[in-house]
Short mmCIF file of the C-alpha atoms (twelve columns), coordinates in Angstrom:
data_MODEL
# 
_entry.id   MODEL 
# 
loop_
_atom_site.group_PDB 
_atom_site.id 
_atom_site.type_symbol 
_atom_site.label_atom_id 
_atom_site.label_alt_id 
_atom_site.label_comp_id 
_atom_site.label_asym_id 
_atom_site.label_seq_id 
_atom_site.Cartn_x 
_atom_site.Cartn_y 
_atom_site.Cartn_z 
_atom_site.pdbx_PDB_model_num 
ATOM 1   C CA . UNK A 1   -2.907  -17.776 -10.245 1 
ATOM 2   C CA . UNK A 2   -1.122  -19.947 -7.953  1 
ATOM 3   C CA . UNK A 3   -1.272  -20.273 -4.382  1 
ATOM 4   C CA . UNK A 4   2.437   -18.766 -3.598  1 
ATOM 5   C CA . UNK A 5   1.870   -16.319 -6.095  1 
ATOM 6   C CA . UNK A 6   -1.024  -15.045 -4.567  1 
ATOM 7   C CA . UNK A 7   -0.093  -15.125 -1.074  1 
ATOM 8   C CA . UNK A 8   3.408   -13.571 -1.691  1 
ATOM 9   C CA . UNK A 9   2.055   -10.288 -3.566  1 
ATOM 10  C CA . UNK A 10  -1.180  -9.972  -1.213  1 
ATOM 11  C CA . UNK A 11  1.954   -10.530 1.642   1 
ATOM 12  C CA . UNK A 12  4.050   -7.708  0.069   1 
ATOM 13  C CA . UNK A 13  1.261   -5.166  -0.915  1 
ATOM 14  C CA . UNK A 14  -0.427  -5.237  3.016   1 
ATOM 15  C CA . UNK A 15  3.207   -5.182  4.165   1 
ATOM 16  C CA . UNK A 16  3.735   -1.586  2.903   1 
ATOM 17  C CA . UNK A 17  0.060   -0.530  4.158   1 
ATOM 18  C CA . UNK A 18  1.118   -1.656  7.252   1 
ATOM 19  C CA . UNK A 19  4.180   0.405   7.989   1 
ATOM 20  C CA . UNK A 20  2.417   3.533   6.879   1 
ATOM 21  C CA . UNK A 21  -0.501  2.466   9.638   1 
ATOM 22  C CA . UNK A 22  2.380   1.828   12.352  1 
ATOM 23  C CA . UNK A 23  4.276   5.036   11.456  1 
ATOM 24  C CA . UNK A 24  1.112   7.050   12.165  1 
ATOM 25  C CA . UNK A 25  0.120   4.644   15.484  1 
ATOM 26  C CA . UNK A 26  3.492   5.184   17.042  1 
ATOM 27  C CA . UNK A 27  3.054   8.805   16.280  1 
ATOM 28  C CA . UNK A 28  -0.282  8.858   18.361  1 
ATOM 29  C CA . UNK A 29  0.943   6.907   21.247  1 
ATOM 30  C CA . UNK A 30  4.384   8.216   21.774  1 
ATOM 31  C CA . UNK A 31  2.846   11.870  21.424  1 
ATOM 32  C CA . UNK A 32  0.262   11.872  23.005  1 
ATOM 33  C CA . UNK A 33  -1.915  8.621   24.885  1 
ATOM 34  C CA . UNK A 34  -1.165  5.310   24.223  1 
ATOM 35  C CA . UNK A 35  -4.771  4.134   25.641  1 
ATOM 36  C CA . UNK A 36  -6.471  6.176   23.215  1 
ATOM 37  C CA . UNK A 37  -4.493  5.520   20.445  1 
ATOM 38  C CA . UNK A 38  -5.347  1.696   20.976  1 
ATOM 39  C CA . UNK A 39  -9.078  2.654   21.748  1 
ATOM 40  C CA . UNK A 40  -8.858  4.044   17.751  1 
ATOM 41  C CA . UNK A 41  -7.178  0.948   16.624  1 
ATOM 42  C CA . UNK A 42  -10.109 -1.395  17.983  1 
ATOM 43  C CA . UNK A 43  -12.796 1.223   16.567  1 
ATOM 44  C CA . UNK A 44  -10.803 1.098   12.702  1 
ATOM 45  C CA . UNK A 45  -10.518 -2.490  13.314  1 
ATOM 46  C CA . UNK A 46  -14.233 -2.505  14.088  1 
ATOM 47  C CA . UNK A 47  -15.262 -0.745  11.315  1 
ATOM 48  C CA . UNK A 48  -12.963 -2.370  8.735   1 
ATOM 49  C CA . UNK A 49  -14.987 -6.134  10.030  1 
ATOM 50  C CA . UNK A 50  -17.917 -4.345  9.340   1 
ATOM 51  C CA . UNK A 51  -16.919 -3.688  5.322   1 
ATOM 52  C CA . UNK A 52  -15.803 -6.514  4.742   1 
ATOM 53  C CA . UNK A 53  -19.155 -8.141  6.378   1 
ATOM 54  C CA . UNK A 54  -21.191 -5.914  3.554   1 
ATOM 55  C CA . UNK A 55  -18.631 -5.947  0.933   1 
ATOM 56  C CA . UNK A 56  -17.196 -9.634  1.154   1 
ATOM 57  C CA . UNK A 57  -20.886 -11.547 -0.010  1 
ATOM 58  C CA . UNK A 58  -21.027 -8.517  -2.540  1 
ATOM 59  C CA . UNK A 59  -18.102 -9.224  -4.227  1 
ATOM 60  C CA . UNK A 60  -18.930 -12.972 -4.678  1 
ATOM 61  C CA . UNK A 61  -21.953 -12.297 -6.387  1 
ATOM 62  C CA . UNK A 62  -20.294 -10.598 -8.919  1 
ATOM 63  C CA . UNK A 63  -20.092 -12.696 -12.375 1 
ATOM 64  C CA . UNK A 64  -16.660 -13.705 -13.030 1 
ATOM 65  C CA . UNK A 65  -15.773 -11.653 -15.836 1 
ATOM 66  C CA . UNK A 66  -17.572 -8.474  -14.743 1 
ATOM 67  C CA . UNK A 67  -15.568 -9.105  -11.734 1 
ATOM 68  C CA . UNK A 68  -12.393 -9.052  -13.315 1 
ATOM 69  C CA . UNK A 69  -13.297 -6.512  -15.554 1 
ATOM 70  C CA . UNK A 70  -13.621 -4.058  -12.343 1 
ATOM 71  C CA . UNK A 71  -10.995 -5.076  -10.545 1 
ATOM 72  C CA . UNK A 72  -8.300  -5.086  -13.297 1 
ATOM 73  C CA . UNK A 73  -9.343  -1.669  -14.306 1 
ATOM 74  C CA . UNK A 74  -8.884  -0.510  -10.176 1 
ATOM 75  C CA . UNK A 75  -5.465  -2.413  -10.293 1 
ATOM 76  C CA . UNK A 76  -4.815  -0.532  -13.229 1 
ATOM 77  C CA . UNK A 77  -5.272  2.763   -11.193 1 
ATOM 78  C CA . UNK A 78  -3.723  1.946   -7.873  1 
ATOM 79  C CA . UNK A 79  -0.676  -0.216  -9.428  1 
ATOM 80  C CA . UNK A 80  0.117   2.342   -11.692 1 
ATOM 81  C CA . UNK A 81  -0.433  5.170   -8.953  1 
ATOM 82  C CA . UNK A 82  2.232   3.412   -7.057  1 
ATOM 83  C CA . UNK A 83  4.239   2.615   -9.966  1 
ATOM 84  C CA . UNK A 84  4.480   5.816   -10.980 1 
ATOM 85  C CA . UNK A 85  5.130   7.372   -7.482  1 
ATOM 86  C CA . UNK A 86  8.462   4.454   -7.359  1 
ATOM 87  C CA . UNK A 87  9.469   5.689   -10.747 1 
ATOM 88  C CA . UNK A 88  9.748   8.985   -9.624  1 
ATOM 89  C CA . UNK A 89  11.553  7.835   -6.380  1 
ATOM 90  C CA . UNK A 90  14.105  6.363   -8.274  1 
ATOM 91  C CA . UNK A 91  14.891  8.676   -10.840 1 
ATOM 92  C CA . UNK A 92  15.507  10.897  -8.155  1 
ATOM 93  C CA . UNK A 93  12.456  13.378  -8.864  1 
ATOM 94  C CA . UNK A 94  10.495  12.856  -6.195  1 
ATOM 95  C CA . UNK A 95  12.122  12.630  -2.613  1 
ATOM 96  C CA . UNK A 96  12.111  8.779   -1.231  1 
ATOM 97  C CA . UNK A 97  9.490   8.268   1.500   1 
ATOM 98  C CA . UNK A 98  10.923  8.093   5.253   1 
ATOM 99  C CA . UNK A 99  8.940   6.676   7.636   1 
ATOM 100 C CA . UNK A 100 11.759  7.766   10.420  1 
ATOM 101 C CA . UNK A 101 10.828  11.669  8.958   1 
ATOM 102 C CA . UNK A 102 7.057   10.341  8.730   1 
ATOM 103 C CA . UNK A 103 7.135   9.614   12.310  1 
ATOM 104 C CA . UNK A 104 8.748   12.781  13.557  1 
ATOM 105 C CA . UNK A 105 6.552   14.876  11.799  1 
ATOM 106 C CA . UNK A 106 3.510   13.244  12.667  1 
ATOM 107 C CA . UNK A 107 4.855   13.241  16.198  1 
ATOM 108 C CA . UNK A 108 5.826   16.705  16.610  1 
ATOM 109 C CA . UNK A 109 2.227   17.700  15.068  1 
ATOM 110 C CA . UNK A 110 0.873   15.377  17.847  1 
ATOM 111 C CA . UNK A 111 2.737   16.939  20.836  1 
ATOM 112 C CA . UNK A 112 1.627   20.379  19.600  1 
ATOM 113 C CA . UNK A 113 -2.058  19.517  19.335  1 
ATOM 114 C CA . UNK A 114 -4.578  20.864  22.207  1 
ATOM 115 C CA . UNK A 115 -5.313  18.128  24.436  1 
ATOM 116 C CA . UNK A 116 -8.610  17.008  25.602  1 
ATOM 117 C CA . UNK A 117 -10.915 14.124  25.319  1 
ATOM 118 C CA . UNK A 118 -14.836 12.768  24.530  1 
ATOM 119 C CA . UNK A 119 -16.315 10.636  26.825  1 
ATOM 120 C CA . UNK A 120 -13.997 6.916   27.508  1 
ATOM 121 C CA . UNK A 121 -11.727 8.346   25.571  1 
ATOM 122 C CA . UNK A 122 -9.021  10.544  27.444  1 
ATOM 123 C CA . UNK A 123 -7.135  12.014  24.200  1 
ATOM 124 C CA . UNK A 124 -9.510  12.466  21.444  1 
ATOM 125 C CA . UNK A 125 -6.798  13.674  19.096  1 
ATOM 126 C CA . UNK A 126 -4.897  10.340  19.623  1 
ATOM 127 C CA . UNK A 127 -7.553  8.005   18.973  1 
ATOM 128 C CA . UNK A 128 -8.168  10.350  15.946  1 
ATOM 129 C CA . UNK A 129 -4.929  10.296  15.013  1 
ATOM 130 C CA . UNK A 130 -4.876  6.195   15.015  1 
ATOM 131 C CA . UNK A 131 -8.272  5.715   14.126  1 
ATOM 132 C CA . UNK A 132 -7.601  7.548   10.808  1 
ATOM 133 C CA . UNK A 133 -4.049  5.889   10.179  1 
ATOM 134 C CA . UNK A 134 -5.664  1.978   10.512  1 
ATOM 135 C CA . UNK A 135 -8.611  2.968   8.755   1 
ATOM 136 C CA . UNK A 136 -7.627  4.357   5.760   1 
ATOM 137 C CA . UNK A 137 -4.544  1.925   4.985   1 
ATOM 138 C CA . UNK A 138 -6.726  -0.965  6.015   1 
ATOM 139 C CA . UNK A 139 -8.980  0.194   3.661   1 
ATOM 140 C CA . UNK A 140 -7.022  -0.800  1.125   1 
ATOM 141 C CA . UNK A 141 -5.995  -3.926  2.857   1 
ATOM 142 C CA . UNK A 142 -9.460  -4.787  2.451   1 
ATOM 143 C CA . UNK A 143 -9.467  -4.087  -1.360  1 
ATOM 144 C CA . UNK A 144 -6.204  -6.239  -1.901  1 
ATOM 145 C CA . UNK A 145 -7.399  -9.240  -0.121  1 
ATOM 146 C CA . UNK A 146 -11.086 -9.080  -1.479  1 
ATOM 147 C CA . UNK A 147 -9.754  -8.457  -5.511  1 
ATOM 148 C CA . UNK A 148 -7.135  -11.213 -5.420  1 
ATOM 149 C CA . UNK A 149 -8.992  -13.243 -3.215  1 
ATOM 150 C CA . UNK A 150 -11.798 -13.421 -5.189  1 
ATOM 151 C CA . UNK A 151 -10.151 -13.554 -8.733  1 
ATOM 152 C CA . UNK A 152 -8.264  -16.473 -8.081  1 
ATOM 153 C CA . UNK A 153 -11.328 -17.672 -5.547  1 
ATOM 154 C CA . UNK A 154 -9.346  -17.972 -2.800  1 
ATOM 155 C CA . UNK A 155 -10.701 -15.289 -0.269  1 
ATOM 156 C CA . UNK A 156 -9.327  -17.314 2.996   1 
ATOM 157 C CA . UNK A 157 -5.799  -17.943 1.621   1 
ATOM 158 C CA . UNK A 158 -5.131  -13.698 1.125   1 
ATOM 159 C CA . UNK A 159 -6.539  -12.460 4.300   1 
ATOM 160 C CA . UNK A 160 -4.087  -15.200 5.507   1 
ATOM 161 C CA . UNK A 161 -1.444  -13.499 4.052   1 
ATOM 162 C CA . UNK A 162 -2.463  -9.640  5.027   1 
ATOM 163 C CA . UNK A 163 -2.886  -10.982 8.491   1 
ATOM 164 C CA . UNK A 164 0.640   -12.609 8.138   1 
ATOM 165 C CA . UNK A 165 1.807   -9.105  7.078   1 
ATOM 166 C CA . UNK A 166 -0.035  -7.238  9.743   1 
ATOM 167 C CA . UNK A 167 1.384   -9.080  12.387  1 
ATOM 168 C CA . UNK A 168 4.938   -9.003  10.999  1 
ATOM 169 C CA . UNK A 169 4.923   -5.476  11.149  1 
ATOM 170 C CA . UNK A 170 3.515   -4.523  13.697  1 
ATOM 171 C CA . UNK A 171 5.736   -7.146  16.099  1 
ATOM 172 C CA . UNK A 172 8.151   -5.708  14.594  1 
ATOM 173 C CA . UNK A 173 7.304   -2.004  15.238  1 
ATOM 174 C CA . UNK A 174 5.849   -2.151  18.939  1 
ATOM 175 C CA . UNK A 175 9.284   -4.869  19.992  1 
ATOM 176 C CA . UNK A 176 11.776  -1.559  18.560  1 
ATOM 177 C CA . UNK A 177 8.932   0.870   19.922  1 
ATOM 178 C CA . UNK A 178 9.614   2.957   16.759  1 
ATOM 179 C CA . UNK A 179 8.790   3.273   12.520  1 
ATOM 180 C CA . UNK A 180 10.223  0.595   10.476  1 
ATOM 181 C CA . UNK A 181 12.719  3.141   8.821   1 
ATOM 182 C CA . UNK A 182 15.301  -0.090  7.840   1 
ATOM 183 C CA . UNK A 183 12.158  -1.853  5.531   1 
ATOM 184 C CA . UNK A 184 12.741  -0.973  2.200   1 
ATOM 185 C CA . UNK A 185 9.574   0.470   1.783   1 
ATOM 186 C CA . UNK A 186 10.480  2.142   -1.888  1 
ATOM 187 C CA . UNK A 187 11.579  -0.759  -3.228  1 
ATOM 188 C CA . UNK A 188 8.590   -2.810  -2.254  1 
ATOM 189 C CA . UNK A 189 5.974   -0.381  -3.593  1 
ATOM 190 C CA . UNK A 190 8.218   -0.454  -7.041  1 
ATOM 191 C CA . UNK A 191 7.904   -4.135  -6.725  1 
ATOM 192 C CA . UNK A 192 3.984   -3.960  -5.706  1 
ATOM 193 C CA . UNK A 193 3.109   -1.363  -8.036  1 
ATOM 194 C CA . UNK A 194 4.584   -3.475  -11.235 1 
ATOM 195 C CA . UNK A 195 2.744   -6.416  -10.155 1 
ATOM 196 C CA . UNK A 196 -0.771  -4.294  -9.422  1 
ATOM 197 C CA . UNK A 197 -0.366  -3.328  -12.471 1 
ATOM 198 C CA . UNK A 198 0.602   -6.653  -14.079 1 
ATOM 199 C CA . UNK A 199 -2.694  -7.974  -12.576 1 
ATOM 200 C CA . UNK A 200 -4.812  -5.062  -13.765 1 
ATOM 201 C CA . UNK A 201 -3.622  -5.908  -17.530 1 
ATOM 202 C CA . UNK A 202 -3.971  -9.535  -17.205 1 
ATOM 203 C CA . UNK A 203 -7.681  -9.263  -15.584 1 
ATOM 204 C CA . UNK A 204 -8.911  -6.470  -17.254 1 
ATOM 205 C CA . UNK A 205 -8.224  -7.744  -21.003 1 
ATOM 206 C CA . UNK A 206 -9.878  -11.359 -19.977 1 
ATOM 207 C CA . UNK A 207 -13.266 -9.862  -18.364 1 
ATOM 208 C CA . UNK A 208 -13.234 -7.632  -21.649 1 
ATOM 209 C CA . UNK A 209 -13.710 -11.457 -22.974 1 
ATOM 210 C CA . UNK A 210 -10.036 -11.803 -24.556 1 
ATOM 211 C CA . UNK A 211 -7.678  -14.940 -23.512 1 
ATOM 212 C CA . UNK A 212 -4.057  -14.655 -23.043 1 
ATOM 213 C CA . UNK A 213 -1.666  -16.798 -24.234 1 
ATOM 214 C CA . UNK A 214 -1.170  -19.739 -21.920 1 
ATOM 215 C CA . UNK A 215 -3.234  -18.111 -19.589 1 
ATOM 216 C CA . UNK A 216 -1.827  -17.678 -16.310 1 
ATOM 217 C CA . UNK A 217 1.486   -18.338 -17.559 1 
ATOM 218 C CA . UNK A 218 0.824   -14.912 -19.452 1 
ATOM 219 C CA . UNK A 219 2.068   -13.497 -16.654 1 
ATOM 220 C CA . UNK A 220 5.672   -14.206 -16.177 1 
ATOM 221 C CA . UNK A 221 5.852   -12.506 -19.102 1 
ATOM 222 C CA . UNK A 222 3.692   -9.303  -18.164 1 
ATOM 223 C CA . UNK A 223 5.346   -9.128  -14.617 1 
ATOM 224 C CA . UNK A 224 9.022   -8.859  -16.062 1 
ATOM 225 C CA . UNK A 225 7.623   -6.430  -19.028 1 
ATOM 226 C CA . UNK A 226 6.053   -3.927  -17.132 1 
ATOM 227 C CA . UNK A 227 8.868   -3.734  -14.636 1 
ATOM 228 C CA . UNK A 228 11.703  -3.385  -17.513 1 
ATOM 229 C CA . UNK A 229 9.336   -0.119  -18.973 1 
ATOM 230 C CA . UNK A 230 9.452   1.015   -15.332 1 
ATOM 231 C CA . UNK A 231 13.349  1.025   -15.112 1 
ATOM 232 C CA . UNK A 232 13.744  2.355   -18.389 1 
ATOM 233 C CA . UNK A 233 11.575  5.720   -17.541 1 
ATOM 234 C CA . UNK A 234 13.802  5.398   -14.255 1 
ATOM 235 C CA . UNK A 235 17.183  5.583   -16.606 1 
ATOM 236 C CA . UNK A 236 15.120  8.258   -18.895 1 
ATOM 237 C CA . UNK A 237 14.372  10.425  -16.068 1 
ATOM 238 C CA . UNK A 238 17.783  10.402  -14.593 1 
ATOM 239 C CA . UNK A 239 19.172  11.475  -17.584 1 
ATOM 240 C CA . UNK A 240 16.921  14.261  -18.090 1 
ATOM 241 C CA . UNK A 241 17.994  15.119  -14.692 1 
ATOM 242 C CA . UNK A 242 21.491  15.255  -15.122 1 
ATOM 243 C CA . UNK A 243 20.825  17.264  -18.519 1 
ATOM 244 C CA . UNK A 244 19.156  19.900  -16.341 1 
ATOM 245 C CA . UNK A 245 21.357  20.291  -13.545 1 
ATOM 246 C CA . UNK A 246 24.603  20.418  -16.552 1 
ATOM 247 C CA . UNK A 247 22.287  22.627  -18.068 1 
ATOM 248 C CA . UNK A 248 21.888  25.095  -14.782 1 
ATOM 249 C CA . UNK A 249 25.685  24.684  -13.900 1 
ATOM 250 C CA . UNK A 250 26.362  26.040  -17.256 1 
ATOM 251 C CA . UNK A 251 24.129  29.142  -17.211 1 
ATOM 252 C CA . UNK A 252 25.520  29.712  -13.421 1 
ATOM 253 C CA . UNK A 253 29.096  30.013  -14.781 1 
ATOM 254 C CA . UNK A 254 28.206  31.879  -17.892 1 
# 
């Protein structure tokens, strides 16, 4: 894999973690205590330096192919979990996520919480709240860097680019002092998830000991592939969709 290549979908992938983790920050501090919402910011921060510490020398012991074996069959999972989630989006099935709804949600929920706090911290349900949000999406910050990372061994150059992406958005968020409702979020989870799942093919098949074709140039074919089956369940869908609703029209009138 090449360096751009790498860097670019690590970039993209973190991106969309990252406005999900500022939706639910915002949320926090807006609602309820902005000093406990960053108090749970440093603690997930804390305790995603600590996985990596334990899982980083793990994953380098790994043998190459078992490695890629792994890690092409959990890009297989989350890729197409994300894939399938866009495909849905688009075909109109499945409403399209809004971080601006996200955020008043999440911030109503916050303002209507019981208040109180735990020892430093002043509003337990904000650093909660935070602590949760950062964890859980950098969670899988974690996995993105340390899979691609280490599959194209290269570890330093895709925690540059989720850093990169973590800044980005979250200059971005805290200079508006609101959720990144303009970033095409759909469209870069469509654009992820077909390149996840790209991966997860191309890995998976060469720790189960096969070889593509021109190796990594196998995947400017895979990449485009996958994303034309995508758009043609999205066409599929839509005109299932419009069969029903012609369908429900009818029997109305009748």
């Amino acid at each position: 894999m090449s360096a751009w290549v790498l860097f670019v979908t690590v970039l993209l992938a973190c991106a969309v973690e990252a406005v999900e983790a500022l939706t639910v920050v915002l949320a926090a501090g807006v609602g309820r205590d902005w000093r406990s919402a960053g108090q749970g910011v440093l603690a997930a921060l804390t305790a995603l330096t600590a996985t990596v510490a334990v899982l980083g020398p793990a994953v380098g012991r790994i043998p190459l192919g078992g490695l890629r074996l792994v890690v092409g069959a959990l890009l297989l999972v989350f890729g197409l979990q994300w894939l399938r989630k866009a495909v849905l989006r688009a075909s109109g099935l499945k409403a399209l996520r809004d971080e601006e709804a996200a955020y008043t949600r999440g911030l109503a929920s916050a303002r209507a919480a019981a208040a109180g706090g735990r020892g430093v911290v002043r509003d337990w349900y904000a650093f909660t709240l935070a602590f949760k949000g950062v964890f859980l999406e950098g969670l899988e910050v974690v996995f993105i860097v340390l899979t691609f990372g280490a599959n194209a061994h290269d570890v330093p150059l895709a925690a540059l680019a989720a850093a990169v992406a973590v800044a980005l958005v979250a200059g971005a968020g805290f200079a508006v002092r609101g959720p990144l409702a303009r970033v095409p979020e759909n469209t870069m989870k469509f654009v992820v998830g077909t390149m996840l799942t790209a991966f997860g093919v191309f890995w998976s098949t060469e720790g189960a000991g096969a070889h593509w074709p021109g190796s990594d140039a196998a995947l400017l074919v895979l990449v485009p592939g996958i994303a034309l089956v995508a758009l043609g369940y999205v066409r599929l869908l839509r005109r299932a969709e419009r069969k029903t609703e012609k369908s429900e029209r009818t029997g109305a009138t009748a």
